[in-house]
VOGUNU-744699 format. One line per field, with one value per residue (C-alpha): residue number from 1; z, x, y. Coordinates in pm, 1 decimal. Layout:
BEGIN
k	[NUM:...];
pz	[Z:...];
px	[X:...];
py	[Y:...];
END
This chain:
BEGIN
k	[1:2:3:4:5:6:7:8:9:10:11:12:13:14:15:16:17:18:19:20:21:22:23:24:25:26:27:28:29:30:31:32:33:34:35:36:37:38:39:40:41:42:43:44:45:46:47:48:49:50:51:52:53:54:55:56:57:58:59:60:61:62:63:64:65:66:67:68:69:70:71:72:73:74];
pz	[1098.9:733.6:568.8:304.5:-82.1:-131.9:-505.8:-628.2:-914.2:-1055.6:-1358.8:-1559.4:-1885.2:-2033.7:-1873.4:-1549.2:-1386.2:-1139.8:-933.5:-597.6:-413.4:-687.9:-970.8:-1244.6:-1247.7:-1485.4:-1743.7:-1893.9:-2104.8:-1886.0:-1473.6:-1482.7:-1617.4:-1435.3:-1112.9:-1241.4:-1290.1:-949.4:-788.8:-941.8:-810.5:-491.8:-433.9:-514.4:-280.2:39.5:311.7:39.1:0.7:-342.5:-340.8:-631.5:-668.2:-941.4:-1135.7:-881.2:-681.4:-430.4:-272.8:-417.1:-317.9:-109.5:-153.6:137.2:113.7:379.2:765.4:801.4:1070.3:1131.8:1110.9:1188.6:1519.6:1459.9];
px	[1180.2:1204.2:874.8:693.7:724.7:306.6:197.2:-171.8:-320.3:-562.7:-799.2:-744.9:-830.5:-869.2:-578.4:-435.6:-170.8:66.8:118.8:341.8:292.2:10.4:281.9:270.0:479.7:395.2:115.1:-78.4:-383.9:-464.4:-536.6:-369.3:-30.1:-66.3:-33.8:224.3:434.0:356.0:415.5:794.0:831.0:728.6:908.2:1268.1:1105.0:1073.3:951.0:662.0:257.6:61.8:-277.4:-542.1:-832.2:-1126.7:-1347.0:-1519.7:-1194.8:-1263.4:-999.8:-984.2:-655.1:-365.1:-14.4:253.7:628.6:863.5:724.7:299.1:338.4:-45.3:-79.6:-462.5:-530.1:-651.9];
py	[-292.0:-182.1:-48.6:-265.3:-203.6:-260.5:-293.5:-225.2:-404.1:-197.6:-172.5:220.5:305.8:-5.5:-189.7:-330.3:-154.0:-233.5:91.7:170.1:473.5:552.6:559.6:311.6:92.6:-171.5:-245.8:-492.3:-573.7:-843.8:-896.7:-1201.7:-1094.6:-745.4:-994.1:-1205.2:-906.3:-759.9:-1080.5:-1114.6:-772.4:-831.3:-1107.4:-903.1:-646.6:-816.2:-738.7:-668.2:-711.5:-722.2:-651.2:-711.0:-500.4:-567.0:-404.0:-190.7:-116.5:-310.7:-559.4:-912.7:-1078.3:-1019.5:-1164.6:-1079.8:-1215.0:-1232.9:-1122.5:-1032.1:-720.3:-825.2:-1196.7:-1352.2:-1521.4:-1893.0];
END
């Protein structure tokens, strides 16, 4: 099975970043494009996750593309 590529959306400084592995990988002044951008990545990264974070670091969203290794039970 081949490892995920998982992006981070994260507030620093000011701005959103889009970070993998904790390097940056993309920037924006806004959440909403931050996402966008890690989204298009993810999706020429499959298998692949994105996940959002907020403010206060914690988790807000999760997007997966191709296979979930951990899907939920019903």
């Amino acid at each position: 099975m081949m490892d995920r590529t998982v992006l981070h959306v994260v507030p620093r400084s000011g701005h959103w970043h889009v970070e993998k592995d904790e390097v940056g990988v993309a920037t924006s002044d806004t959440k909403e494009k931050a996402v966008e951008l890690a989204r298009e990545a993810a999706g020429r990264s499959k298998p692949s996750q994105v996940v959002v974070h907020g403010e206060d670091g914690q988790i807000q969203d999760e997007f997966t593309y191709q296979d979930d290794p951990f899907p939920p039970r019903g």
